[in-house]
C-alpha positions in Angstrom: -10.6 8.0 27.2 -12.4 10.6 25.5 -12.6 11.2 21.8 -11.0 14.4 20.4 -13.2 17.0 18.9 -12.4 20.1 18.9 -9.9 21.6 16.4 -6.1 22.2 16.6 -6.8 25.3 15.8 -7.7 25.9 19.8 -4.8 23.4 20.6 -1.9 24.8 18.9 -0.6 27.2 21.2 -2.7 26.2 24.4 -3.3 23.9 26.8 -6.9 22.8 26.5 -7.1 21.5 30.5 -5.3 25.5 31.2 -1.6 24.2 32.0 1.3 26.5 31.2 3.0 25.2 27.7 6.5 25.1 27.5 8.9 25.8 24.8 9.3 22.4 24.4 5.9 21.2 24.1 5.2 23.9 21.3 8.5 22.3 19.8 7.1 19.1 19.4 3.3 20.0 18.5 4.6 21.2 15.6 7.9 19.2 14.7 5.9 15.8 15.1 4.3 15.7 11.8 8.2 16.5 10.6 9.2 13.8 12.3 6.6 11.7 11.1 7.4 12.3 7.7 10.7 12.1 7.6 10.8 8.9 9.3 8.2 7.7 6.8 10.9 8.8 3.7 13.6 6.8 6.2 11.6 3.3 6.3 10.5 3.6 3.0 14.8 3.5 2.1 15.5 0.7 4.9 12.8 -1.7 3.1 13.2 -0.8 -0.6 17.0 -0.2 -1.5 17.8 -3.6 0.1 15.1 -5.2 -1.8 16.0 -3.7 -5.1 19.4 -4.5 -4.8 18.1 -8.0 -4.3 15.8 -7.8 -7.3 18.2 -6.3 -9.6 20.4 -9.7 -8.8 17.8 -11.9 -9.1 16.9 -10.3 -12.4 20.2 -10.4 -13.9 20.5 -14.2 -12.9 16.9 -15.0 -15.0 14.9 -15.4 -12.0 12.5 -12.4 -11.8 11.6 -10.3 -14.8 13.1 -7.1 -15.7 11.2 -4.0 -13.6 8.3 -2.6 -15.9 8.3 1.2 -16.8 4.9 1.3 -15.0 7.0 0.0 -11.6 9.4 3.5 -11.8 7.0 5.5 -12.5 5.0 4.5 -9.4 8.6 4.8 -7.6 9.2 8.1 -8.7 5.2 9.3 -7.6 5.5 8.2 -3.9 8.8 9.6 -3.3 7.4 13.1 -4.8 4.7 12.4 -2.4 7.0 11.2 0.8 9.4 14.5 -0.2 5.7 16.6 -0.5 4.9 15.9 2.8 7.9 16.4 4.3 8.1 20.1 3.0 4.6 20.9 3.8 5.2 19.5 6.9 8.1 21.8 7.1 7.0 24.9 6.1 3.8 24.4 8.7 6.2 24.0 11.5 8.0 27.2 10.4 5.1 29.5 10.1 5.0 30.0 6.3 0.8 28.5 6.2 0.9 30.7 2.4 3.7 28.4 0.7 1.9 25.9 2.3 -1.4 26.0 0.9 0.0 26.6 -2.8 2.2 23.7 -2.5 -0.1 21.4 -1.3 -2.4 21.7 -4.6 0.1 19.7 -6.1 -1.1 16.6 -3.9 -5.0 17.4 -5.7 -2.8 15.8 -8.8 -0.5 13.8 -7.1 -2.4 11.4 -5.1 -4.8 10.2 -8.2 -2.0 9.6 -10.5 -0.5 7.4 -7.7 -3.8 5.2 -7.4 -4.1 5.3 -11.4 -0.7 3.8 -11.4 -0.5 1.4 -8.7 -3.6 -0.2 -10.2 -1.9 -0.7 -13.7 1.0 -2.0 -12.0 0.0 -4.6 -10.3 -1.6 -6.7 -13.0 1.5 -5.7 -15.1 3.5 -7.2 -12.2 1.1 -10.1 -12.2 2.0 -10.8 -16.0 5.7 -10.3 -15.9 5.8 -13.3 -13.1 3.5 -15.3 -14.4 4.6 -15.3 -18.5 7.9 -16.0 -17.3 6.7 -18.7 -14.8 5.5 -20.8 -18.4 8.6 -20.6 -19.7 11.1 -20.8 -16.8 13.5 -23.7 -16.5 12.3 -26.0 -13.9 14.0 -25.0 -10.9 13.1 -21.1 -11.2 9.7 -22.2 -12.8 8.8 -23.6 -9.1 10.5 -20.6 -7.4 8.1 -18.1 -9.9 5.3 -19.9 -8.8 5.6 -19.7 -5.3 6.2 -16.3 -6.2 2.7 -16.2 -7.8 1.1 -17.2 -4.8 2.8 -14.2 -2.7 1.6 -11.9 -5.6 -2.0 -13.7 -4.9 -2.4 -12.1 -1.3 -0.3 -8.8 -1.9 -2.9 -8.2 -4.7 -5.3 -7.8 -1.4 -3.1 -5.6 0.0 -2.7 -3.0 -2.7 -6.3 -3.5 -3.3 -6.9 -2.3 0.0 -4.3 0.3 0.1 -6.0 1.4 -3.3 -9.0 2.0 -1.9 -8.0 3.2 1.9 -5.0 5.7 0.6 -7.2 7.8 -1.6 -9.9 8.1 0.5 -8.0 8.9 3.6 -6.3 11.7 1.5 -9.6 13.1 0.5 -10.8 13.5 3.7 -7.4 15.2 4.7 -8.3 17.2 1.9 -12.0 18.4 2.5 -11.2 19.1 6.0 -7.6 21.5 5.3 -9.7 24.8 5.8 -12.3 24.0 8.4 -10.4 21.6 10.8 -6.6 21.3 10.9 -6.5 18.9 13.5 -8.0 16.3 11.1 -6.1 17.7 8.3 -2.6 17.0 9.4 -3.1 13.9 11.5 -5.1 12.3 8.8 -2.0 13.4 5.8 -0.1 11.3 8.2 -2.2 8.1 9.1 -3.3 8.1 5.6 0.6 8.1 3.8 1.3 5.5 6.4 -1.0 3.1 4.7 0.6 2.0 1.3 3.9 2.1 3.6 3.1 -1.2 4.4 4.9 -2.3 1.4 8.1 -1.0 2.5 8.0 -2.6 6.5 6.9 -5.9 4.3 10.6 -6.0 3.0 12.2 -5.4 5.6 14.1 -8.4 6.9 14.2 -8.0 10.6 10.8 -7.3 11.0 8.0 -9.9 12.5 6.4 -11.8 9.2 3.3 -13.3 9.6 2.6 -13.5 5.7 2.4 -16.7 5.2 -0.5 -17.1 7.4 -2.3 -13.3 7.3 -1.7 -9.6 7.0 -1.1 -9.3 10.6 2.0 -7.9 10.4 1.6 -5.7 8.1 -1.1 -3.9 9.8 0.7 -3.8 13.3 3.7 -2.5 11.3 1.1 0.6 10.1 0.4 0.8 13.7 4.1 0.8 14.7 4.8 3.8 11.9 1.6 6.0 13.7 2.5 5.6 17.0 4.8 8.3 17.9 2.4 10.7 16.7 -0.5 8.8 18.6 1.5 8.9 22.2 2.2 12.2 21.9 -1.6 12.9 21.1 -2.8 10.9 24.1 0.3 12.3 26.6 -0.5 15.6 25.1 -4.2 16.1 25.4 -5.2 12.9 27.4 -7.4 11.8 24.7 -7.4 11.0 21.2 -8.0 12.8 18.5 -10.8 11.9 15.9 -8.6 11.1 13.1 -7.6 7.8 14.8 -11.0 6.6 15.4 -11.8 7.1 11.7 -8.7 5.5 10.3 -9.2 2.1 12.7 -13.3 2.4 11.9 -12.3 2.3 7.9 -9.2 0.2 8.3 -10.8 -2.5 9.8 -14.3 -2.6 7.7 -11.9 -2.4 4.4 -9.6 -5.3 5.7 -12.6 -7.8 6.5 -12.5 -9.1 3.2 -8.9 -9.1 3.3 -8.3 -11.4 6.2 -11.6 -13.6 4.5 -9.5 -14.1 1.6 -5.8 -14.5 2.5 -4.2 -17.5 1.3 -7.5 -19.3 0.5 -8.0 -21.5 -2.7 -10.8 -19.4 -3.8 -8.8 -16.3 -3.9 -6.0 -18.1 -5.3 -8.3 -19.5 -8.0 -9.8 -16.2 -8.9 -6.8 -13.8 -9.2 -5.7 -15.5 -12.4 -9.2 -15.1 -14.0 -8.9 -11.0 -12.7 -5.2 -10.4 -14.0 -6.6 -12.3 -16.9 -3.8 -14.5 -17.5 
């Protein structure tokens, strides 16, 4: 199967093999990245709301901390961002490119103060658990500290989704006037990335966390792949975007998958937090 390369630019509103497009195909090209988002905003609810209310008990009963400012304010920056990408999604399927491009400035501030953020929070988090854990009755001291070692290998997570989010983004970015094929796709593949958080929490889901990230990242690939089938059923190929995400993904998640759940790592994160 072929790589991609050519813009969307040519693909829009043509077949690139000369077929007849139908109304329904044009539908789809550009309601996909609508559907995308919004189902991003939808599995962002399904794993969090439960998980909060779940927190918030477990809180109020002296077993978890109480939620850190830093913690909202990182909620209330990826929602902006999920509800962001849904409009410009939006307005891109409805013709209005202008609105488009202004709006979309707002993600040239949005996206660092999200990174700036989720790096203060998760040593904050780190503390919280931990100060508590030293002073915890004996039963919830042992439930904090298993907690502690969850915190261990999600710290590799959101290091990774710290370094792979941004970037992603930046390349979306670079590439919004000169190629809108990589543009769009790679908005999409790169938000999907820190939503690994939310398909963590959610109950019903394959876990293989106690033993590696595994399902985390085929829960990323599960998000992508209505957009990715369409591509391929589409165009019989795939896109460029894809082959850079995996290429990055996988070089960035190396250490990852070295560390998870060893005593090293496990060792070392308290010395990093600085507890």
């Amino acid at each position: 199967m072929a790589v991609a390369t050519v813009s969307d630019t040519l693909a829009d509103n043509a077949d690139l093999r000369g077929r007849s497009v139908t109304g329904l195909v044009r539908a789809v090209d550009r309601w996909i990245y609508v559907f995308m988002a919004a189902t991003f905003i939808v599995v962002t609810l399904t794993g969090f709301v439960p998980d909060a209310l779940e927190q918030v008990a477990a809180i109020k009963a002296g077993q978890r901390p109480p939620y850190p400012i830093v913690l909202h304010v990182h909620a209330i920056l990826m929602a902006s961002f999920l509800l962001l990408l849904l409009a410009q999604t939006t307005l891109m399927a409805t013709g209005r490119d202008g609105l488009h491009q202004r709006i979309g400035r707002v993600a040239v501030l949005l996206v660092p103060a999200i990174v700036v953020v989720g790096f203060i929070l998760v040593p904050t988090t780190y503390h919280g658990v931990w100060n508590m854990a030293q002073t915890a009755p004996p039963g919830t001291r042992d439930q904090l500290r298993h907690v502690i070692l969850v915190l261990d290998n999600v710290a590799l997570l959101q290091l990774r989704i710290g370094i792979l989010f941004p970037f992603f983004i930046a390349i979306a970015l670079a590439a919004r006037r000169t190629d809108s094929a990589l543009h769009k796709r790679m908005m999409i593949l790169a938000t999907a990335v820190p939503l690994a958080a939310a398909t963590d929490r959610i109950d019903w889901l394959p876990d293989t966390f106690q033993t590696s990230p595994l399902s985390s990242d085929l829960s990323i690939l599960g998000l992508v792949s209505p957009m990715l089938l369409w591509d391929i059923l589409r165009w019989r190929t795939i896109p460029r975007a894809y082959f850079i995400w995996i290429a990055v993904s996988l070089v960035v998640s190396i250490p990852v998958y070295t560390l998870w759940n060893t005593q090293w790592w496990q060792s070392a994160v308290p010395h990093l937090m600085r507890v």
